[in-house]
N, C-alpha and C positions, 0 to 999 in steps of 0.2 A: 772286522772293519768298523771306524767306527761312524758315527752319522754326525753331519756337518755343524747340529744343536748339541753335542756330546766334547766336539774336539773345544771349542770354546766357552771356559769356564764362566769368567766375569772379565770387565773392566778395569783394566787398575788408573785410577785417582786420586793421585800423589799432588804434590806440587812440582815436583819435576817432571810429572807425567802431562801438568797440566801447561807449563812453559812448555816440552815439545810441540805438545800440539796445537799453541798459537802461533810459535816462530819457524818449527821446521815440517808440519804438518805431519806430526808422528803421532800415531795412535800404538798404546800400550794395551796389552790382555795376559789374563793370566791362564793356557793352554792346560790339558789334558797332558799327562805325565808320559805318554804313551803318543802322544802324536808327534808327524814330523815339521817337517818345512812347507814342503807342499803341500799337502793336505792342509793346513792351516789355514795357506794362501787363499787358495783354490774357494776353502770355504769361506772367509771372509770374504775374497770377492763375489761371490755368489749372496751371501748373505746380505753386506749392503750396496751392492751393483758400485765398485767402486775400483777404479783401475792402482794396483800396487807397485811401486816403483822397487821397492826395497827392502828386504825383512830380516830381522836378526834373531835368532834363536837364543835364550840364556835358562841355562838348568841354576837354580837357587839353592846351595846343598841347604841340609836344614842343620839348625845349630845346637851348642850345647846348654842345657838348662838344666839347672840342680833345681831341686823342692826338698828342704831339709837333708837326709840320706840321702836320698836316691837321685838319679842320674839319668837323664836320655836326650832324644833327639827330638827336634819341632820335625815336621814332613818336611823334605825336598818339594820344588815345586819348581814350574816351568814357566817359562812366560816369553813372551813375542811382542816385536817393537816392528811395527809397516810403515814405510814412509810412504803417502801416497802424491799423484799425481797436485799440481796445483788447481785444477779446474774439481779435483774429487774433495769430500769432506763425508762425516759419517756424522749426521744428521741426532745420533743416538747420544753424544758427547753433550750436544750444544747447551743442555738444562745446567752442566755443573759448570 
């Protein structure tokens, strides 16, 4: 199991991360490979006391990248989009 500081990785801060979260009040994260739905939730809410309306889960496969011969893959990587409540905000976004 794992602890509610482990399942969420970072922020992600895009500029279409950054239009959701003016217009539809969607916060983006980049999750633990190994975590699910709930648990996500569950922690986020708990982390910043924040009621969640809605959440999407999206696995990122990772891609192809040549370096002269050789050949491999970037990481898979996972990430979560929460719609929250209109009275809820996460205080932790507001600096960028």
């Amino acid at each position: 199991m794992l602890v509610y500081n482990d399942l969420i990785l970072k922020p992600i801060l895009t500029e279409k991360s950054t239009e959701l979260r003016k217009t539809l009040n969607q916060y983006s994260f980049e999750i633990h490979p190994l975590a699910n739905k709930s648990e996500v939730v569950k922690a986020l809410e708990k982390m910043f006391s924040v009621k969640i309306l809605k959440s999407r889960v999206i696995t990122v496969k990772g891609k192809l990248k040549r370096y002269r011969n050789k050949t491999g893959y970037t990481k898979k990587r996972k990430k979560i989009i929460v719609t929250l409540a209109k009275d809820s905000k996460i205080d932790f976004f507001e600096g960028f």
